[in-house]
N, C-alpha and C positions, 0 to 999 in steps of 0.2 A: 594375758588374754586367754580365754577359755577356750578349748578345741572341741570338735564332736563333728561325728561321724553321722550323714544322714543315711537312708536305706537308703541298698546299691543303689547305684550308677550314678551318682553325685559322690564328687571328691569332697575330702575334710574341708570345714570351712570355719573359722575365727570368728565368734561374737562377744563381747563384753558387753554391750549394753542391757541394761534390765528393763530402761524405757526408748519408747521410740514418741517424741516430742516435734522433732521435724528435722529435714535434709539441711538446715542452713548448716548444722553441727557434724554432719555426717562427710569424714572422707570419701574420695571417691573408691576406694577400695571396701566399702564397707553399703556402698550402694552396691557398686556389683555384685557384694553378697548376697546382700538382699533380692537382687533381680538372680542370681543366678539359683537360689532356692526358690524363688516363687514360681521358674522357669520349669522346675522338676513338678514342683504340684500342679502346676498347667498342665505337663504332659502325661501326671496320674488323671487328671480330672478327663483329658480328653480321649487315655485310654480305657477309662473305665476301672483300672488300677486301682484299688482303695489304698488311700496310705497309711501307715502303719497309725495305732492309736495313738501318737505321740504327748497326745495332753489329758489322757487317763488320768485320772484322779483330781484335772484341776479345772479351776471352775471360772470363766470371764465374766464378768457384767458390764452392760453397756449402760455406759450412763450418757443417757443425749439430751442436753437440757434444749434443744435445735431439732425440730423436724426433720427428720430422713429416709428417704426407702433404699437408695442403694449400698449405703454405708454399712449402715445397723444391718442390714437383712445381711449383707456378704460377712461380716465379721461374726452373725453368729454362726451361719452356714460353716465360716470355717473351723471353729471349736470346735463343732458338733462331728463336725466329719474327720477331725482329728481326736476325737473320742472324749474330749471335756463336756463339762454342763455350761452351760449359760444364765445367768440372770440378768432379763430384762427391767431395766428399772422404767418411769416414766416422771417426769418429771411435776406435769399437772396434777400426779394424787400421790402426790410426795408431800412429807414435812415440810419441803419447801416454803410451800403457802402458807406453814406459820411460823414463819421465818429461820427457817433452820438457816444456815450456811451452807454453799458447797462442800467447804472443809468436812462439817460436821456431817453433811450427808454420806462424803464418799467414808469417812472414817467408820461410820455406822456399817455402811455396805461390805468396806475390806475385814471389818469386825467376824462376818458372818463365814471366816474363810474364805476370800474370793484370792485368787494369786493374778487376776491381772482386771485393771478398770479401761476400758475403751470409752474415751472420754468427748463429746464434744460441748458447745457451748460458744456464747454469743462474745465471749470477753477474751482476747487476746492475753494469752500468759497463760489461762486457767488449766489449762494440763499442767505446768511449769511447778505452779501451786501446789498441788497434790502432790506431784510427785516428791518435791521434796519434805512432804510431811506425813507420805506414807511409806511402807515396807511390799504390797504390790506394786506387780510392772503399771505403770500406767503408757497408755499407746494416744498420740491425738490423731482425733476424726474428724480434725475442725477446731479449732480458736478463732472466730469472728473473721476478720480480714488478714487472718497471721499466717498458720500454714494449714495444711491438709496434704502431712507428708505420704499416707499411702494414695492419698488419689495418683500424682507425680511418680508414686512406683508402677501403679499400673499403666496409667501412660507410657511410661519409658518403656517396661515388658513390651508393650503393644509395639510400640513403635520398633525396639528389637527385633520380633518376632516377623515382621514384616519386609524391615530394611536389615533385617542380621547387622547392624550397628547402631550407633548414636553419633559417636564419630563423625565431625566431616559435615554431618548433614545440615540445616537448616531450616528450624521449625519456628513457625509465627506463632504469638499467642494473639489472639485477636478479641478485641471486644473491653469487657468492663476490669481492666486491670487492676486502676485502683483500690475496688472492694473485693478481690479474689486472690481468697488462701491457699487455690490450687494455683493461678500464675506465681505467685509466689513461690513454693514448691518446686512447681516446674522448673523456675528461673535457675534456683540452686542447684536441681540434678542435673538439670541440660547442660548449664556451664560446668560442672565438675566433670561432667565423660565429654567435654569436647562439640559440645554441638554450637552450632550459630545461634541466639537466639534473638528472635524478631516481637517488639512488642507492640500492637498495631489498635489504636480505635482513636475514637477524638481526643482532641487536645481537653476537654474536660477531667477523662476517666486516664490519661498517660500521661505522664509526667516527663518532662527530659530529664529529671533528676536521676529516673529509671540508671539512665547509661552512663553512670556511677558505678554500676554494678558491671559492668561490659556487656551489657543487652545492646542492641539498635533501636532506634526507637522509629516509628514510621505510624501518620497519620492518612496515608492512602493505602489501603487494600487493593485496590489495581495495580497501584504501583509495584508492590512488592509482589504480588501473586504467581510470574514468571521464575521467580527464586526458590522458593518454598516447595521443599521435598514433605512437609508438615504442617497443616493447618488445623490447633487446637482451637476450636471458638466455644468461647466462652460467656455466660450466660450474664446479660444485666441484670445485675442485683437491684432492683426499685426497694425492696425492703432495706438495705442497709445506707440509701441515698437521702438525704436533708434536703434536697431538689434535684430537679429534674437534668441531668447534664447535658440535653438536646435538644429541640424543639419541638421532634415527635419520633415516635416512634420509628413510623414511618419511614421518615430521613434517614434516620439510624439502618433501618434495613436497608432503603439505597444507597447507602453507602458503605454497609460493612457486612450482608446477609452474604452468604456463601449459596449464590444459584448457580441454573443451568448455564449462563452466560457465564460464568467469573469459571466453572467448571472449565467449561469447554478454553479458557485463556493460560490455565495453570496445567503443569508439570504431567505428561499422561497417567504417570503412577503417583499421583499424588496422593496423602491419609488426611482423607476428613475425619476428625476427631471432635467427640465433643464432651467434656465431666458428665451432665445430667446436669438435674434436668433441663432439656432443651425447650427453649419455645420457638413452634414451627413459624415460620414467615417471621423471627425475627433476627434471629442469629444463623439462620437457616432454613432451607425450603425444603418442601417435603418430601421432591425428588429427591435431593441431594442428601440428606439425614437419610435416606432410605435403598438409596444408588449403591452404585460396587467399589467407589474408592473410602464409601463409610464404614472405619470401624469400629462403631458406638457403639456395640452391642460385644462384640468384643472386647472393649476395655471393662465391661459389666462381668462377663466371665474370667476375665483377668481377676480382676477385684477379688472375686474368693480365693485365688491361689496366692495374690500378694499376702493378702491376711492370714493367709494360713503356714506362710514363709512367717511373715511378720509376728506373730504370736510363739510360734517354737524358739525363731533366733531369741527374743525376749524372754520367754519361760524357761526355756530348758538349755540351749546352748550356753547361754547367761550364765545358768546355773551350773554346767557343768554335767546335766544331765545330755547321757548320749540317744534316748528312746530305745 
């Protein structure tokens, strides 16, 4: 395992990997790495501290074959301010549309000199794919309903940063499980540092299969609201749905929107959290998405520092390079 040294005031820290693909594969001793690097450029970013250029000379491209603002925009924010270039790809005035392959798209792009592809896309595996048939890092942003392992790191930062642990605690994931590659995510890092995990919306989008995995599974949100030091809700996917899995929408907010009333029932320090994008009056009300126990806007500022952890441990520590 390769060692290196980050600027003062973070200790040596161990990485070997070249890609980051998702937490199912990650010990827990190698998430903590991960949060505990991304914890230092949180506290460059909020002193004002520029970090050293650590990715001089190397160049990321995001390839997102998937619509996103908070993803793409934080991952390039992080190159740039660790001193590499970026190249944005887009996928609708790509080769694509005349049939190129992923394969053959990202091989063209890594051709160009790129040392790391940030990768999303509508098809579970498709980081997996690349990675093993190219020689850059590839990082996933997204495989369809599989992971979105940096969402899950900045989550966890968040939640660190707030409850100084993971440990012990107990957080719900609420809402469209089935089709979400951050619940997913989540599941794996939560249970490898220790936390309780609650997985909560209708019996359509939760499976009891879930607690297989040692999750709980809970189909009331009242129910369990008195428990939960952590409420992530998460957003119904209608685009990645074959039908409808409720009656209305409607319903679904009465029964799983995180208001003023479910507010005033849970925990007085409780973290409303939410990935993005959120829809107001449906997974949440506007008070509440905007109130003082919300820290969505927060895990958005997180996001550049995970990425900017996430790209050095892959580039450079990987490598053996110290910065």
């Amino acid at each position: 395992m390769t060692t290196a040294q980050l600027p003062p005031t973070l200790p040596q820290v161990s990485w070997s990997r070249r890609h980051l693909l998702g937490l199912e594969e990650l010990s827990a001793e190698e998430i903590r790495t991960a949060l505990q690097c991304s914890a230092y450029f949180a506290r460059c970013s909020a002193s004002g501290e520029p970090p050293r250029p650590l990715l001089a000379g190397k160049t990321v491209a995001n390839l997102f074959f998937e619509d996103s603002t908070r993803t793409r925009s934080s991952f390039s924010l992080a190159a740039r301010r660790l001193g590499g270039e970026v190249l944005d790809f887009h996928a609708s005035a790509s080769s694509l549309s005349k049939g190129e392959t992923i394969l053959d798209t990202a091989r063209t792009i890594e051709a160009m000199n790129v040392d790391a592809l940030v990768v999303r896309h509508r098809t579970p595996g498709a980081p997996h794919l690349l990675a093993q048939n190219l020689q850059a890092s590839v990082i996933n942003a997204g495989d369809g309903p599989h992971e979105h392992p940096t969402q899950a790191l900045l989550d966890m930062l968040t939640i660190q940063q707030h409850r100084g642990r993971i440990e012990g605690l107990t957080v719900a994931l609420v809402g469209d499980i089935a089709h979400s590659r951050t619940a997913r995510s989540n599941i794996w890092g939560l249970l490898r540092l220790g936390a309780h995990v609650i997985l909560c919306g209708p019996a359509t989008l939760v499976s009891r299969r879930w607690e297989a995995l040692g999750v709980e599974v809970s189909y009331s949100l009242d129910e369990i609201l008195p428990r939960c030091d952590v409420l992530n809700l998460l957003r119904i996917q209608f685009e990645r749905q074959q039908a409808r899995p409720f009656p209305s929408v409607r319903e679904y907010a009465h029964l799983y929107a995180m208001n003023r009333q479910r507010l005033q029932r849970a925990r007085p320090d409780v973290l409303i959290m939410a990935p993005g994008p959120i829809n107001r009056g449906v997974e949440i009300t506007a008070d509440v998405a905007d109130g003082s126990h919300s820290v969505i806007l927060r895990q958005v500022t997180n996001g550049v520092a995970v990425r900017m952890a996430v790209l050095w441990l892959c580039l450079c520590v990987a490598a053996g390079e110290s910065g």
